[in-house]
C-alpha positions as CSV (number, residue, x, y, z in Angstrom):
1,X,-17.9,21.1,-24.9
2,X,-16.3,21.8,-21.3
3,X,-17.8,24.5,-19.7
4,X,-14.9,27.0,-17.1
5,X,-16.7,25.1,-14.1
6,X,-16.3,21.3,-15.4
7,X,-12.4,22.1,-16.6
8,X,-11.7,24.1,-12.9
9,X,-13.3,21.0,-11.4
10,X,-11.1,18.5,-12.8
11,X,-7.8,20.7,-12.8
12,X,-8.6,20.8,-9.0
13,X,-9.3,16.6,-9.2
14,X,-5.9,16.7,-10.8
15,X,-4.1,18.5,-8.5
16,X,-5.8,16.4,-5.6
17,X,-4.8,13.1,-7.3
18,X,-1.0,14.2,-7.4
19,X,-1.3,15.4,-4.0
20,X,-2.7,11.9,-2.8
21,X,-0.2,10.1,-4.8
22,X,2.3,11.8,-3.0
23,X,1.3,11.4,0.5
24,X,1.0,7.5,-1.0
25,X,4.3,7.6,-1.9
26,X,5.5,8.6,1.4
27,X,3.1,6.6,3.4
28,X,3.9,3.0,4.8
29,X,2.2,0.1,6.4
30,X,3.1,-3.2,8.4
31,X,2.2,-6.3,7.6
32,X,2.9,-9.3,9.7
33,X,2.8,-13.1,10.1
34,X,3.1,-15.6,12.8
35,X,2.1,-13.2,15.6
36,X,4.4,-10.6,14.3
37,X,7.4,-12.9,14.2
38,X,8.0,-11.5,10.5
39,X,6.8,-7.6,10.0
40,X,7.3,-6.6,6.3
41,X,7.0,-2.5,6.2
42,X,5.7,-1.6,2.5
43,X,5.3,1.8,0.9
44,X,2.5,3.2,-0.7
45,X,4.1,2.9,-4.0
46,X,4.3,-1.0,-3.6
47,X,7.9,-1.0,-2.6
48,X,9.2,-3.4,0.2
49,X,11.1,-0.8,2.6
50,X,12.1,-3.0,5.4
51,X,11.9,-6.9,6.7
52,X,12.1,-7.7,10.4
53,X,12.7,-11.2,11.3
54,X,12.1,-12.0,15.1
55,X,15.7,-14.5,15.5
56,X,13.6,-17.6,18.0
57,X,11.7,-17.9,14.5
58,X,15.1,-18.7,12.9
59,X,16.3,-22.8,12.7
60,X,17.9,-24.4,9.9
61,X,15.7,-27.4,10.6
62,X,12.7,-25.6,9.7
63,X,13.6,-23.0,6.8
64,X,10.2,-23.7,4.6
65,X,8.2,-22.3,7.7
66,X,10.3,-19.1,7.8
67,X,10.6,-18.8,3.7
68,X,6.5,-18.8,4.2
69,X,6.6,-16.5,7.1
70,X,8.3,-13.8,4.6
71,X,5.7,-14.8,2.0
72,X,2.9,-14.1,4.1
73,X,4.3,-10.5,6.1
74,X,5.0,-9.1,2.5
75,X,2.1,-10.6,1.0
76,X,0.1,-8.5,4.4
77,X,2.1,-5.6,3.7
78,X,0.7,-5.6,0.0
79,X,-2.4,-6.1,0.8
80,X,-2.2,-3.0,3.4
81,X,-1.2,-0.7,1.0
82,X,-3.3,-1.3,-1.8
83,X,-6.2,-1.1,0.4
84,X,-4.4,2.4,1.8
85,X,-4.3,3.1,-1.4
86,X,-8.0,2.3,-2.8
87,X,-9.6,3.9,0.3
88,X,-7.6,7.5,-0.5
89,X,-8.1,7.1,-4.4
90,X,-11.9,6.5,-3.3
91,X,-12.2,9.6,-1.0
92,X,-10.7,11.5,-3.5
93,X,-12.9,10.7,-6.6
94,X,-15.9,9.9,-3.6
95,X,-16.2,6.4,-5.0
96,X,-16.2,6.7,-8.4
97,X,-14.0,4.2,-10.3
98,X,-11.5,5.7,-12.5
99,X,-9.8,3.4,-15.0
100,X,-6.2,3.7,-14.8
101,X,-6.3,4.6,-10.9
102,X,-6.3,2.5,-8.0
C-alpha cells in the first residue's frame, strides 16, 4: 500500500516528467556534416524542423555525396536530441531507468 509521502512523490515525478517533455518538445539541436556544409536542426520530439544546404556543396556530378551529406546531418541531429533527451529524462528520475521513457 502507498503511503501520502510515496503518492506526493510521484504526483510531483509526474508533474516533472510533463514539464520536461515539454521543454523537449520545444527544444532543438543541430546536427551537421561535411564541416557544416549540411546543418539538419531537430526537435526534441524527433521532428526534422529545418535543412540547410551550404549551395558550393551542390553539383549534379556528384549528387550521392550530397544525398549522404543529408543522411549524415539528420542522422547527427537525431542523435543530438535523443541524447538531449536521455540526459533530461536521467536528471529527472536521477538515473533511474524507467521503461517506457527515454
Amino acid at each position: 500500500m502507498m503511503n501520502k509521502k510515496m503518492l506526493k512523490q510521484a504526483q510531483q515525478l509526474q508533474k516533472n516528467m510533463a514539464k520536461v517533455q515539454s521543454e523537449l518538445e520545444a527544444a532543438t539541436v543541430e546536427g551537421s556534416a561535411g564541416g557544416g556544409v549540411v546543418r539538419a536542426v531537430v526537435s526534441g520530439r524527433m521532428a526534422l524542423e529545418s535543412l540547410t544546404i551550404d549551395p558550393e556543396v551542390v553539383s549534379p556530378d556528384d549528387v550521392e555525396m550530397l544525398q549522404d551529406l543529408v543522411v549524415a546531418a539528420v542522422n547527427d541531429g537525431f542523435d543530438k536530441a535523443q541524447e538531449m533527451a536521455s540526459s533530461r529524462m536521467s536528471a529527472l528520475t536521477g538515473g533511474l531507468k524507467i521503461p517506457g521513457l527515454t
